[in-house]
N, C-alpha and C positions, 0 to 999 in steps of 0.2 A: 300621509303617503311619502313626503320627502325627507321624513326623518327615517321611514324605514327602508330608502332608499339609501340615504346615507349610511347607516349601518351595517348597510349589505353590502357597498365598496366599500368601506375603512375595513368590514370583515375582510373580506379578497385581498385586501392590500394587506394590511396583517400579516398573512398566509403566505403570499405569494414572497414579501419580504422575508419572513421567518424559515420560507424553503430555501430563498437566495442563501439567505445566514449559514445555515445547514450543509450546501452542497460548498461554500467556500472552504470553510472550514474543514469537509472531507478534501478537498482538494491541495490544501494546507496538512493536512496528515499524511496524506499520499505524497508527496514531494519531501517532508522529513523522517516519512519509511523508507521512502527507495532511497533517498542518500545515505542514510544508515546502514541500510542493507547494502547495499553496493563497497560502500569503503568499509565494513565490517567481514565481506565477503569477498572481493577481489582483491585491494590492496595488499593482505596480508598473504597470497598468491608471488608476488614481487620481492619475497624474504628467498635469497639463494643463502643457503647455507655452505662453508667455504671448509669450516672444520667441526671438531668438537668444541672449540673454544671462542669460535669468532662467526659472527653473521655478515654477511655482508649484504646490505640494503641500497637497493636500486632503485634511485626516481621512479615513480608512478609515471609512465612516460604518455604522451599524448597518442595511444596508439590501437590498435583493430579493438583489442581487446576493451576498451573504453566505451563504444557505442552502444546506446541502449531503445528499446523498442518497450511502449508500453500501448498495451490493447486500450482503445478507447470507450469500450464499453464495463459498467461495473454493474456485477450479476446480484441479482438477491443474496443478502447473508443468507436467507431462512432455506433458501432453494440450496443452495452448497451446502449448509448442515442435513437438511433433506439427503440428499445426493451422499454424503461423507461423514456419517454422523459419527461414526468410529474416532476419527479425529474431535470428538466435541465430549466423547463420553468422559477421559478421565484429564484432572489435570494435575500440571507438574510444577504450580506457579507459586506452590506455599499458601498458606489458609485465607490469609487477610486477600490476598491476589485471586485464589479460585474464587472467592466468595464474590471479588467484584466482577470478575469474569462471568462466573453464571447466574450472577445479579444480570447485566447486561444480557447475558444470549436468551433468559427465560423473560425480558420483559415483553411490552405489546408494540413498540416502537420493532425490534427487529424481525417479526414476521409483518409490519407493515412495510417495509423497504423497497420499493421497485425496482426493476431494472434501470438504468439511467445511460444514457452518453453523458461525456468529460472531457472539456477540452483541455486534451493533455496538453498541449504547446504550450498551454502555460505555467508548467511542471519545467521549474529552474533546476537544473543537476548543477552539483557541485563540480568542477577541476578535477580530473580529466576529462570525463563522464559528459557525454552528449548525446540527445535526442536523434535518431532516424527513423526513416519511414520505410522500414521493408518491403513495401508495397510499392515504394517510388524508387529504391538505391540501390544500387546490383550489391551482391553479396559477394568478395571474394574467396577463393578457394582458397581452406584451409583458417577463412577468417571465425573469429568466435565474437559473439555480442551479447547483451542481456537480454534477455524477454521476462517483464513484467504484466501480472495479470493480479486485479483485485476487485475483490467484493465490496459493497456499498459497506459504508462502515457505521456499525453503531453504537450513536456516542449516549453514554449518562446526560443527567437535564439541563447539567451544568456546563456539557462538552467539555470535561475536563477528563474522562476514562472513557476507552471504546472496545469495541472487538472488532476485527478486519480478517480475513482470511486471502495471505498473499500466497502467492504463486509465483515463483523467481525459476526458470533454466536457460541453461546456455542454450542461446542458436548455433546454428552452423549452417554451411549452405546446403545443406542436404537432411535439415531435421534439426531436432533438439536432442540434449544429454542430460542428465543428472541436475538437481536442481531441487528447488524446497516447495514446498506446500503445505500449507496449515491455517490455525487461526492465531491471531497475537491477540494478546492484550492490548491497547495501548495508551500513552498515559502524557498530559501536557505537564511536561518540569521546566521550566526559567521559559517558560514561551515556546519551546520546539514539543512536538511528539516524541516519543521514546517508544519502542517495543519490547516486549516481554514472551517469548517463546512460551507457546503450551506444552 
């Protein structure tokens, strides 16, 4: 009886370690998308062009446009392709890239996905770029900020290729504007995430 006691917490603990593994590492992918995305997406915003011949480039300055807002909840992948599947039907990632792509969306790991919370606070942004809480810090008028939203992500056995479906628009005080949604690829090169647009 106390061996098959034991086997049934070394199981739990297994499991429970193996989920820890799992949500760090999406938390770790999630912090090298949004710094990607963000300085791929706003920095090059900061390019004033002066002529035909000369650019003139201005410090990323420490300013409105810097703060960013990420929703602490991550939704089913399998419910968002449910919901958007239009976005999952064709891809534009090249053959060896789809194939890993919907190797991952058609395995049994991403319809098992739950919903989860995430503590974002521990989501480091990169210079300029800093975390607020919309909920707690007045908005000023005419200011613009990031809002990030993302699906639980799902990675290969190796957690080395995943699929995520970000959500990036501009806030403002009165609503959001323009802004992306889809699924990425995503891929660990020299230690960091990378993304691959569908």
């Amino acid at each position: 009886m106390k061996r098959i006691a034991r086997v049934i917490i070394f199981g739990l603990f297994f499991v429970t370690c193996s989920s820890k593994n799992y949500e760090n590492e999406e938390l770790i992918a999630i912090q090298d998308i949004a710094n990607i995305f963000l300085q791929e997406t706003l920095i090059p915003e900061e390019l004033v062009y002066i002529s035909e011949d000369s650019i003139l480039i201005f410090p990323f300055s420490d300013s409105l446009n810097s703060r960013v807002f990420f929703s602490d909840g991550l939704f089913p992948i399998s419910q968002v392709k449910k919901d958007y599947g239009w976005m999952f039907k064709e891809s534009n990632l090249g053959t060896v890239d789809s194939a890993l792509f919907y190797s991952i969306v058609n395995s049994k790991r991403f319809n098992e996905l739950k919903f989860r919370n995430f503590d974002k606070t521990k989501i480091e942004l990169l210079k300029p770029f800093k975390q607020f809480d919309r909920t707690q810090e007045r908005i000023i008028t005419g200011e613009r900020y990031s809002i990030f939203n993302f699906s639980r992500i799902c990675f290969d056995t190796k957690r080395e290729i995943g699929v995520v479906v970000l959500g990036y628009t501009k806030g403002y005080e009165n609503g959001t504007a323009t802004g992306f949604r889809g699924p990425l690829l995503i891929k660990k090169q020299n230690g960091k995430w990378v993304y691959f647009k569908n």
